[in-house]
ZAVEX-640663 format. One record per residue (C-alpha): residue in one letter; x, y, z; residue number from 1. Coordinates in Angstrom, 1 decimal. Example, Ala and Ser with C-alpha at 12.3 -4.5 7.8 and 13.67 -1.06 7.14 Angstrom:
2
NODE   code       px       py       pz   pos
NODE      A     12.3     -4.5      7.8     1
NODE      S     13.7     -1.1      7.1     2
REM end
This chain:
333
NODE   code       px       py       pz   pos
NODE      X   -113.0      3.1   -102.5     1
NODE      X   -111.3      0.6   -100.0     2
NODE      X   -109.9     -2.5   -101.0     3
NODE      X   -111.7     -5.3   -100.0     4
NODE      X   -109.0     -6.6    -97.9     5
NODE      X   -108.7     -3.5    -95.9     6
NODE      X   -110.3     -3.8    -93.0     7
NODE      X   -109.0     -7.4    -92.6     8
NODE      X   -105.5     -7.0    -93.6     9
NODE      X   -105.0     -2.8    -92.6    10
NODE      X   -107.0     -2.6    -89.3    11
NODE      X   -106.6     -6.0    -88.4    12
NODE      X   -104.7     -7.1    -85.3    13
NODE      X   -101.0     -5.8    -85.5    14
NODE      X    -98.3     -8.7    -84.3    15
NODE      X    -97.3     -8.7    -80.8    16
NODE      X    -94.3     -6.7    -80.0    17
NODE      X    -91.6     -8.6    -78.6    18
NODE      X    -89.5     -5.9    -76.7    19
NODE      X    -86.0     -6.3    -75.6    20
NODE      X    -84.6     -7.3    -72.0    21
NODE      X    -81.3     -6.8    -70.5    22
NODE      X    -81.8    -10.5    -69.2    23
NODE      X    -81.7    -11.5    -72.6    24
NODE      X    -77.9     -9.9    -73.5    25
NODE      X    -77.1    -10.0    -69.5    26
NODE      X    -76.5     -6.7    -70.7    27
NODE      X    -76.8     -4.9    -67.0    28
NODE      X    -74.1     -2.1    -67.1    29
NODE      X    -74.5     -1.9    -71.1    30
NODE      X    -76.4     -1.6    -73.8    31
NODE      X    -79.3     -4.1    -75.1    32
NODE      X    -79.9     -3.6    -78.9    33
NODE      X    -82.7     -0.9    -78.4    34
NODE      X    -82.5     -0.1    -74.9    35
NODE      X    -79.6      0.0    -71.4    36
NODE      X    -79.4     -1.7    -68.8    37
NODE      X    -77.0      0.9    -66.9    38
NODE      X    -77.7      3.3    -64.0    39
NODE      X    -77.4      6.4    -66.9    40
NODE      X    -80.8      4.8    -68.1    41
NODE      X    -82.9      5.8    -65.4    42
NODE      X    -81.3      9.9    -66.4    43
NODE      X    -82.4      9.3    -70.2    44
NODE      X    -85.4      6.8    -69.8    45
NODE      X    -84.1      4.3    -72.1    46
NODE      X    -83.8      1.6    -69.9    47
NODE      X    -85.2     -2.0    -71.2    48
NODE      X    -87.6     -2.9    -69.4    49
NODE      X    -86.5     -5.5    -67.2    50
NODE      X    -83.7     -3.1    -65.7    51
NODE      X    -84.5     -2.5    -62.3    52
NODE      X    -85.8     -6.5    -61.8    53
NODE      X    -82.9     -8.0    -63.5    54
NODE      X    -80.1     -5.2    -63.0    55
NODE      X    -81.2     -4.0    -59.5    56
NODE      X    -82.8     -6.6    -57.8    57
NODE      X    -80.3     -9.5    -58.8    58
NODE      X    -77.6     -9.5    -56.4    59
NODE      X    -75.3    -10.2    -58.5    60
NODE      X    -72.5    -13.2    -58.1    61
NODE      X    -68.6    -13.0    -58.8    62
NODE      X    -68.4    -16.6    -60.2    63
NODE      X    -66.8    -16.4    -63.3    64
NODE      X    -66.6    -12.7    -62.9    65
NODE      X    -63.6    -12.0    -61.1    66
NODE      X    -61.8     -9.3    -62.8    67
NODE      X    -65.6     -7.2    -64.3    68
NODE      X    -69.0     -6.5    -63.2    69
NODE      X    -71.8     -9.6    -63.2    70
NODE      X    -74.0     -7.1    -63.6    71
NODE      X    -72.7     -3.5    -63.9    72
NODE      X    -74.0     -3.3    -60.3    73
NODE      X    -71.4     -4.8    -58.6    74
NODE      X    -68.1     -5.4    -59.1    75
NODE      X    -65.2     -8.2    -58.9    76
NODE      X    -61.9     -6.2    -59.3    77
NODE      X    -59.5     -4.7    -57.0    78
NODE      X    -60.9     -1.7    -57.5    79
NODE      X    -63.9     -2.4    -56.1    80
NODE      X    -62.6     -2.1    -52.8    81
NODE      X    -61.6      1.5    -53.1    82
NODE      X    -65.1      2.3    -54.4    83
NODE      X    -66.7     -0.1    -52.0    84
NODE      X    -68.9     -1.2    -54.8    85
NODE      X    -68.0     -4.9    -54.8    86
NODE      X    -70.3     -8.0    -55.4    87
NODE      X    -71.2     -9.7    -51.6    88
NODE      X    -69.2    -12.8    -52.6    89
NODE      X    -66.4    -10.8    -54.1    90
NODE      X    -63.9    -11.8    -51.3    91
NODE      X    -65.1    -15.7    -51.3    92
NODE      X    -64.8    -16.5    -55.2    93
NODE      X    -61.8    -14.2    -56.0    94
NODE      X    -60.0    -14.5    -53.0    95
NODE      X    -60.2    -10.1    -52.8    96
NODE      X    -58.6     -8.8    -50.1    97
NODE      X    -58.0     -5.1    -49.9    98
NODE      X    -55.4     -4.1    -52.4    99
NODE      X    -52.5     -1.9    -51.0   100
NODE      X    -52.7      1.3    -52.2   101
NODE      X    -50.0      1.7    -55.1   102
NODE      X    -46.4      2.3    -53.8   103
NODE      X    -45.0      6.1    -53.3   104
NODE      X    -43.1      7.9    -56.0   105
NODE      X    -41.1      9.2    -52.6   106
NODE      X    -39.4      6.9    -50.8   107
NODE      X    -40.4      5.9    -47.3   108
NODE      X    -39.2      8.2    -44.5   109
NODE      X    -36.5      6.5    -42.4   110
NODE      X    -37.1      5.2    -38.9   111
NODE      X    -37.4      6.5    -36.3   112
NODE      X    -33.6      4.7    -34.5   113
NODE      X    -34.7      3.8    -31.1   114
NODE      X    -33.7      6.2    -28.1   115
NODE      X    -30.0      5.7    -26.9   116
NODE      X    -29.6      4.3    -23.7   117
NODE      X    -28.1      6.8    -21.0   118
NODE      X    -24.5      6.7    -20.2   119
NODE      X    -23.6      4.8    -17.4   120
NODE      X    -22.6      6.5    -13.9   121
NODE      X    -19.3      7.7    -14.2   122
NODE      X    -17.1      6.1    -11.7   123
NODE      X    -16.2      8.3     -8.8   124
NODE      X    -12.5      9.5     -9.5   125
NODE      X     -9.9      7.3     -8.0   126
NODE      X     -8.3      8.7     -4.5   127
NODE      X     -5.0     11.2     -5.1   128
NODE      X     -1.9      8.7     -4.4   129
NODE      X     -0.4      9.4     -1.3   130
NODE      X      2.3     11.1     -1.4   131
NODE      X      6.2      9.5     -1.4   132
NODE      X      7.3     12.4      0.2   133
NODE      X      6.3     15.6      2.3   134
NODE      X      8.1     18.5      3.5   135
NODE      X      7.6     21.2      5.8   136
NODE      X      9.1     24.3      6.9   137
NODE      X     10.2     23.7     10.8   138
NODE      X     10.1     26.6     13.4   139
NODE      X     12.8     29.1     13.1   140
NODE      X     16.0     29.0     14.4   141
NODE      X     16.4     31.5     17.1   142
NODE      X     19.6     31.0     17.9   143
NODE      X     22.9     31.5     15.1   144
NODE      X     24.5     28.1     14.0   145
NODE      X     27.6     27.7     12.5   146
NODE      X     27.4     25.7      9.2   147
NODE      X     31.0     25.3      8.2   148
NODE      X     32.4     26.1     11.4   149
NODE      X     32.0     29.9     10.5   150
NODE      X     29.6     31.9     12.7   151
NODE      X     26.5     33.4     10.8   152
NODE      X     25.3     35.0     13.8   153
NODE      X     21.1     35.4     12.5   154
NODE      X     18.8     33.5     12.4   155
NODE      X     18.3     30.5     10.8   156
NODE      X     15.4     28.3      9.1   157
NODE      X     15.2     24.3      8.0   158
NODE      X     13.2     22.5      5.5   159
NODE      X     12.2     18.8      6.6   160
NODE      X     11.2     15.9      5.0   161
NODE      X      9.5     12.5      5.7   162
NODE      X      9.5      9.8      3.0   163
NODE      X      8.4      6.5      2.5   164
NODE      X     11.2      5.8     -0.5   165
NODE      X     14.6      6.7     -1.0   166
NODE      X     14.6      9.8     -3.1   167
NODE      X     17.6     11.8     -5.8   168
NODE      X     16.7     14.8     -5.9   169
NODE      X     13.8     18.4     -5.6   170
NODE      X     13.5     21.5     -6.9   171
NODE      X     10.8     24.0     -5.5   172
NODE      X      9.7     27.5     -5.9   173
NODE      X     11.2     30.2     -3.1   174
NODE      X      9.9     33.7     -2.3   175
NODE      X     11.3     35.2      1.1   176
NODE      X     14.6     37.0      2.2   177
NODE      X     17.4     35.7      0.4   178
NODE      X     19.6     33.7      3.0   179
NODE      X     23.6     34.1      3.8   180
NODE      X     24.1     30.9      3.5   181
NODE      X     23.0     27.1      3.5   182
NODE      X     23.6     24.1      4.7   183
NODE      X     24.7     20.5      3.1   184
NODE      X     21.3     18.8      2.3   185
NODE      X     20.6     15.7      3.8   186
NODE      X     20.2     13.8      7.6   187
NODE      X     22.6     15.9      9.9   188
NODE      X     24.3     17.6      7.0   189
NODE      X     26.6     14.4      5.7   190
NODE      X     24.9     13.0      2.9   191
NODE      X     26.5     15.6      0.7   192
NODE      X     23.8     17.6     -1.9   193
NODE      X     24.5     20.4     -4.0   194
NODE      X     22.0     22.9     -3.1   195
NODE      X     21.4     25.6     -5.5   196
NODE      X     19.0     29.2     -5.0   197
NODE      X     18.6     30.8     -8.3   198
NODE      X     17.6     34.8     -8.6   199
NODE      X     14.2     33.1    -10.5   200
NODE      X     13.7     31.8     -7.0   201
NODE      X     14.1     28.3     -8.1   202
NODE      X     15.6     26.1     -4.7   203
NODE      X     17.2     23.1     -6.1   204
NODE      X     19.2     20.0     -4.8   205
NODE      X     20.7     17.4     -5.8   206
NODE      X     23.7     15.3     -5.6   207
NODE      X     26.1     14.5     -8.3   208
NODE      X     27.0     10.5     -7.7   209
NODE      X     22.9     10.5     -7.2   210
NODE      X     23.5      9.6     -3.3   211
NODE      X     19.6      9.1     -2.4   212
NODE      X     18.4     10.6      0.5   213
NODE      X     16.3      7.7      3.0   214
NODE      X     13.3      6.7      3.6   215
NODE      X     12.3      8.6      7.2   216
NODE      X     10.1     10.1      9.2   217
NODE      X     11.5     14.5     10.1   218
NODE      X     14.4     14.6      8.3   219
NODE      X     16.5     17.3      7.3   220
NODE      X     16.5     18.1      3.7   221
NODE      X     18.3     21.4      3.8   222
NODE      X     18.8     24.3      6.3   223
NODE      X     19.3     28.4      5.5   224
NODE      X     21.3     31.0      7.5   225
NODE      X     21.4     34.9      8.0   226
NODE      X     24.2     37.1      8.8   227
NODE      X     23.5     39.5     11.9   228
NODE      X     23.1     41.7      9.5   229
NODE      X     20.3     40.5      7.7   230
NODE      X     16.8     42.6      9.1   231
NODE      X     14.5     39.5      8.2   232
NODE      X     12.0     39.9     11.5   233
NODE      X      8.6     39.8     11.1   234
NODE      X      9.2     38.5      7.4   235
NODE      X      8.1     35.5      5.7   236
NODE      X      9.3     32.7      3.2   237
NODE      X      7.1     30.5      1.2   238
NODE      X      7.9     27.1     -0.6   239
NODE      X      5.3     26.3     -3.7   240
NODE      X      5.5     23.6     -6.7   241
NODE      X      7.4     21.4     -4.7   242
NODE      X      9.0     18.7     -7.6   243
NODE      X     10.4     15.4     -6.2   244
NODE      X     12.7     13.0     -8.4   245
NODE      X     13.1      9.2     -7.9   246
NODE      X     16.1      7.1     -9.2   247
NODE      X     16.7      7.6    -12.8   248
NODE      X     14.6     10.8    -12.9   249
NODE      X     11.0      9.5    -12.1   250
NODE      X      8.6     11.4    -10.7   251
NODE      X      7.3     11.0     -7.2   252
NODE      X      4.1     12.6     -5.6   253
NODE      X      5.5     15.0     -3.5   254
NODE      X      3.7     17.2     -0.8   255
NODE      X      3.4     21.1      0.9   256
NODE      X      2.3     20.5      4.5   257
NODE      X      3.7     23.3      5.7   258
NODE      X      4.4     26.0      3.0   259
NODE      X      5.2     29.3      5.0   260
NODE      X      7.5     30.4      8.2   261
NODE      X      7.6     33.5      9.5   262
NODE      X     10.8     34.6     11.1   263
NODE      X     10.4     36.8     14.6   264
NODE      X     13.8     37.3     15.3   265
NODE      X     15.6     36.2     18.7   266
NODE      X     12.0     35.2     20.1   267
NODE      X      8.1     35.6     19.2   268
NODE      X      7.4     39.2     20.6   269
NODE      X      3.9     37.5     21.5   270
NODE      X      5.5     34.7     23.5   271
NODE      X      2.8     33.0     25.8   272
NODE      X      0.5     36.2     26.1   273
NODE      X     -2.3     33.8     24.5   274
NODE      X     -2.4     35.0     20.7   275
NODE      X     -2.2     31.7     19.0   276
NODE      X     -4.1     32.9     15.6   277
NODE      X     -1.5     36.5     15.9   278
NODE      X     -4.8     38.5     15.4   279
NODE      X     -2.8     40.9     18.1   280
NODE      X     -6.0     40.0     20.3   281
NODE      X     -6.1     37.2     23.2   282
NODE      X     -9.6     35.8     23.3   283
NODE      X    -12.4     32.9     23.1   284
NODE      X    -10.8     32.5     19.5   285
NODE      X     -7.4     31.5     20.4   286
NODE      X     -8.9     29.2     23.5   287
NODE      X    -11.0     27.3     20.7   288
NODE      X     -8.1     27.0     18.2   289
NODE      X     -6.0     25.1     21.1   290
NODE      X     -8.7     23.5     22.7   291
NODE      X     -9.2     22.1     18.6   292
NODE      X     -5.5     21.3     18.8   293
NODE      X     -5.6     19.5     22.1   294
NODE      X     -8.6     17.2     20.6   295
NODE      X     -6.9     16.3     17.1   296
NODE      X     -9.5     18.7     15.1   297
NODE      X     -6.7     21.1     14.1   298
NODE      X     -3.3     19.9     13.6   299
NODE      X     -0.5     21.8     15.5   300
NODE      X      2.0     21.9     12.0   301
NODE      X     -1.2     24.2     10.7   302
NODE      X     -0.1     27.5     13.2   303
NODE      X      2.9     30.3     12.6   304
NODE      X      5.6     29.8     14.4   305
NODE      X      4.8     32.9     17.1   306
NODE      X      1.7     31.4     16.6   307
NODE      X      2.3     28.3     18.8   308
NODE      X      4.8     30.5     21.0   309
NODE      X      1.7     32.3     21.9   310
NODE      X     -0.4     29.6     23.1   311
NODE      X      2.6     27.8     24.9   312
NODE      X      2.1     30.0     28.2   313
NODE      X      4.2     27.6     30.4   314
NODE      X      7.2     27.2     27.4   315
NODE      X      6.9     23.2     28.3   316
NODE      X      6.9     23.2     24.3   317
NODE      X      3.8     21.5     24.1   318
NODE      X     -0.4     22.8     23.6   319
NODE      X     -2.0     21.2     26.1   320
NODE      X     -5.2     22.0     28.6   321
NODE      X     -2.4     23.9     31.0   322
NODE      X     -2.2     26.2     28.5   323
NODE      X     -6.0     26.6     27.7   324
NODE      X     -6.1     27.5     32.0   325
NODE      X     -3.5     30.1     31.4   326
NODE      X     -5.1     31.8     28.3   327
NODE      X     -8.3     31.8     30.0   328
NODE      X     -6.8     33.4     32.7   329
NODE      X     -5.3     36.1     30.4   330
NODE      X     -9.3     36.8     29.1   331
NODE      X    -10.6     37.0     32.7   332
NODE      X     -8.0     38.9     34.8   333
REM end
């Protein structure tokens, strides 16, 4: 019961199917009418059927792509650098360089400030002036004087001084027996001071029309007596914070050399047995300590007065290599 036309017209030759290419759209990374051109295709076999000859085998080119994807492929934005997926001419037709990567919410970390340099040397401190004026205790008095033509009858002790200016004026601490009497201050007693010994200890002079005392080399700055009375033998005094004043009060540097005397009565009770260090002992010690003296090593203003009254074996008031014989001698005999 078929139509005549049937076999011609039903079960003829059907048209040819035309199908649809990516080329067609350039449709590589999307979708072409019926089929993709994408790399999800392959996943869901939909792909057209020129996809991996067009889409994968065309290198794709950045001309008049700079900012998208020729091809879905490749790609010609500045992100294609972070997924390294860009098209090989990317760099040549859009100028790409890699993009900075976007700035910090934080802001950037101070430098590092470079190292400081070290210090510079200190300079070495600056010599001590030297001083305007020294003083000394001198040896003891053996003998009474007569300060004010009045007989003391003990013995007595002086303070010296060398200067290289004229000075007004001192004031020094004093610990020792506490003397009769005292002298005017000055060379030979005639320049006139005011000399003061407080119960604090405190020995001060000076001179009420501000008379200065000269420049000099062992002069006497003031000179202390005791009664016969007075049982000072085998005591000491001592002379600390010694305070100098210039004209119109200024300060000068002033200097100890010899701080202490030792008072041994009418003589040294070791006179010229040898002891020059008073150890109570003549030996190689006290030969070395004059030998030392004789030389300039140890300077003679350094030893107690019995001191140097022990080492002067021939009195000729003088340390010298006589003496050293002599001591020696002591040692040996």
């Amino acid at each position: 019961d078929c139509c005549p036309d049937y076999t011609d017209f039903c079960l003829g030759a059907s048209p040819p199917f035309t199908p649809v290419l990516c080329a067609d759209e350039n449709s590589c990374g999307g979708s072409a009418s019926d089929c993709w051109c994408d790399s999800s295709c392959t996943s869901f076999a939909d792909c057209c059927p020129d996809y991996t000859d067009f889409c994968l085998v065309a290198p794709g080119s950045c001309e008049d792509s700079c900012g998208a994807s020729p091809n879905g492929i490749c790609f010609c934005d500045e992100l294609c650098t972070l997924y390294i997926d860009c098209c090989d001419d990317y760099e040549e037709e859009c100028d790409g360089v890699a993009p900075r990567p976007p700035p910090s919410p934080f802001p950037p970390p101070p430098p590092f400030p470079p190292p400081s340099p070290p210090p510079p040397p200190s300079p070495p401190p600056s010599p001590p002036p030297p001083p305007d004026v020294q003083i000394y205790f001198d040896d003891p008095l053996p003998f009474p004087s007569f300060p004010g033509g009045e007989f003391i009858g003990g013995p007595a002790w002086q303070i010296r001084y060398t200067a290289d200016v004229e000075w007004f004026g001192f004031q020094m601490d004093y610990v020792g027996p506490i003397p009769t009497a005292s002298s005017n201050t000055g060379v030979d007693g005639t320049l006139g001071y005011a000399v003061d010994l407080g119960a604090n200890g405190i020995l001060l002079g000076y001179s009420a029309i501000n008379t200065p005392m000269p420049a000099g080399s062992d002069l006497l700055l003031v000179e202390f007596y005791y009664d016969d009375a007075a049982s000072v033998e085998g005591q000491s005094a001592t002379i600390s914070g010694f305070l100098a004043s210039g004209f119109e009060g200024t300060e000068l540097v002033g200097l100890i050399v010899v701080d202490t005397v030792l008072f041994g009565g009418p003589g040294c009770p070791n006179a010229g047995d040898g002891d020059v260090n008073l150890d109570m002992e003549t030996n190689v010690l006290d030969v070395v300590l004059v030998v030392n003296i004789i030389i300039g090593v140890t300077d003679v203003m350094e030893l107690e007065e019995c001191g140097f009254e022990g080492g002067d074996t021939n009195t000729d008031d003088t340390l010298n290599i006589l003496d050293v014989v002599d001591i020696v001698n002591i040692i040996t005999s």
